[in-house]
C-alpha positions in Angstrom: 266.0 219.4 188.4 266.0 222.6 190.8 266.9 225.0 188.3 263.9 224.4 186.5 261.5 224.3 189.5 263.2 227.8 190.4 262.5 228.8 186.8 258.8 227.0 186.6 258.1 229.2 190.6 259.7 232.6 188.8 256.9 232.0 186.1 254.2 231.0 188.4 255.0 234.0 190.7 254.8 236.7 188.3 251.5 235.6 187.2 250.2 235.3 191.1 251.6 239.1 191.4 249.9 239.9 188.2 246.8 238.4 189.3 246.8 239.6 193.2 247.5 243.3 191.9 244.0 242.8 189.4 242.2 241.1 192.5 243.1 243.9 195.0 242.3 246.8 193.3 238.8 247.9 194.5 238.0 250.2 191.7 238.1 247.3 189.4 234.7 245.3 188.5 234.2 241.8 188.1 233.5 242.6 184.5 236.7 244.7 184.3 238.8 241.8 185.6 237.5 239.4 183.3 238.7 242.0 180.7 242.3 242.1 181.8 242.4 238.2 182.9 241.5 237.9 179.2 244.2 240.1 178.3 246.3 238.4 179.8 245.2 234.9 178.6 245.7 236.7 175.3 249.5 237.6 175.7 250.3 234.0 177.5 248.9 232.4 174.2 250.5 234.3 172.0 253.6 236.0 173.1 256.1 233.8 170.7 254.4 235.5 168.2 254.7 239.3 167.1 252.0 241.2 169.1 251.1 244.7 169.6 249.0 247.1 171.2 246.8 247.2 168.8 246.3 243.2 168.6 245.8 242.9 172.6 243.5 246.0 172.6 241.4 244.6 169.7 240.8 241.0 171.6 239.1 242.8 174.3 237.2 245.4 172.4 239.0 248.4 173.5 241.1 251.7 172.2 244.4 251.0 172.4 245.0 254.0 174.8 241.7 253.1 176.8 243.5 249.8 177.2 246.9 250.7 178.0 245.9 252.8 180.8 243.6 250.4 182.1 246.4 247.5 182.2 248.8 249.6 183.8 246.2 250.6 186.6 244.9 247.1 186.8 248.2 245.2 187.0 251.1 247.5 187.6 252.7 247.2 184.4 252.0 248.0 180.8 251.2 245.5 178.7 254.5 245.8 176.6 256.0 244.9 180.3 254.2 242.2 180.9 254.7 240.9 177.2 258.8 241.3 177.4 258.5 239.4 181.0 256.6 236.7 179.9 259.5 236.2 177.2 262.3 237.0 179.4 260.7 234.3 181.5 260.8 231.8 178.9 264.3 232.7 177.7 265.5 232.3 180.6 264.1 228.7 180.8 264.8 227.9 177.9 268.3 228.7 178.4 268.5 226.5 181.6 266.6 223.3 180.2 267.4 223.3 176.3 270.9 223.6 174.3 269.4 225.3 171.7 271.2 228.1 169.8 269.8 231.9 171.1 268.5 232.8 167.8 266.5 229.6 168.5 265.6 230.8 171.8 265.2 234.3 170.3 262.6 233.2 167.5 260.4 230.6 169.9 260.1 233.5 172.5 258.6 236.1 170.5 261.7 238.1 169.6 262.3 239.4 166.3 266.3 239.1 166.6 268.8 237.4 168.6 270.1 241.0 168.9 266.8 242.5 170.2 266.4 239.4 172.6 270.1 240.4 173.8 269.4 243.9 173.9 266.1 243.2 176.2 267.5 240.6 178.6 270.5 242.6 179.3 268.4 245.5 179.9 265.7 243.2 182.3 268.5 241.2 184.0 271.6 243.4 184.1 273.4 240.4 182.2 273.4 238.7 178.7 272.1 235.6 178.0 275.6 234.2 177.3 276.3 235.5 180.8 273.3 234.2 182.4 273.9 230.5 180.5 277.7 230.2 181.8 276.1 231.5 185.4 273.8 228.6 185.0 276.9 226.1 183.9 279.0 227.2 187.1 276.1 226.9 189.3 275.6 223.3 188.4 279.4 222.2 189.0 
């Protein structure tokens, strides 16, 4: 189906960005990007699940405000960004693939509400998921 593809090449190009922004920063070491790479690898594994700061910071062995500002230098982003993309991401293809009910959707990606999910993807993609579902609908006629 070529909405998932598009949804499955959204996914796979915000990690390549992520991961081009870590590899072409010169002030970072090979053992600083194995750091962040297992950040990352952190947050991929476990963004349905409630994760913090804190939780991210202590998987690598850092201060949470050591961490932070090392993320954002590193990738671009803060990790909180690059947490509520990674849902938004899956929301969103979730949406397109499954007919599940958005607290569903809101509970498997990470979100502690349907509300909050709404709240964040309408922020992220100027649109609610409601909105973005019935896009997807009219798209496919």
């Amino acid at each position: 189906d070529v909405d998932i593809a598009m949804e499955f090449l959204k996914i796979l190009s915000l990690f390549i960005k992520t991961s081009q922004n870590v590899e072409n920063c010169p002030s970072i070491s090979k053992k600083n990007m194995e750091i962040i790479n297992k950040a990352i690898s952190f947050i991929d594994n476990n963004y349905t699940q409630s994760i913090s700061l804190y939780d991210i910071a202590c998987y690598v062995h850092l201060s949470k405000i050591y961490f932070h500002n090392f993320f954002l230098k590193a990738t671009g982003q803060t990790p909180h960004e690059y947490l509520i993309s990674k849902r938004i991401s899956n929301v969103k293809f979730l949406l397109n693939t499954t007919d599940k009910s958005f607290s569903e959707i809101a509970s498997d990606c990470g979100f502690t509400s349907q509300a909050y999910m709404t709240y964040v993807f309408k922020k992220k993609m100027q649109c609610t998921p409601m909105q973005y579902k019935k896009n997807l609908k009219n798209f496919r006629k």
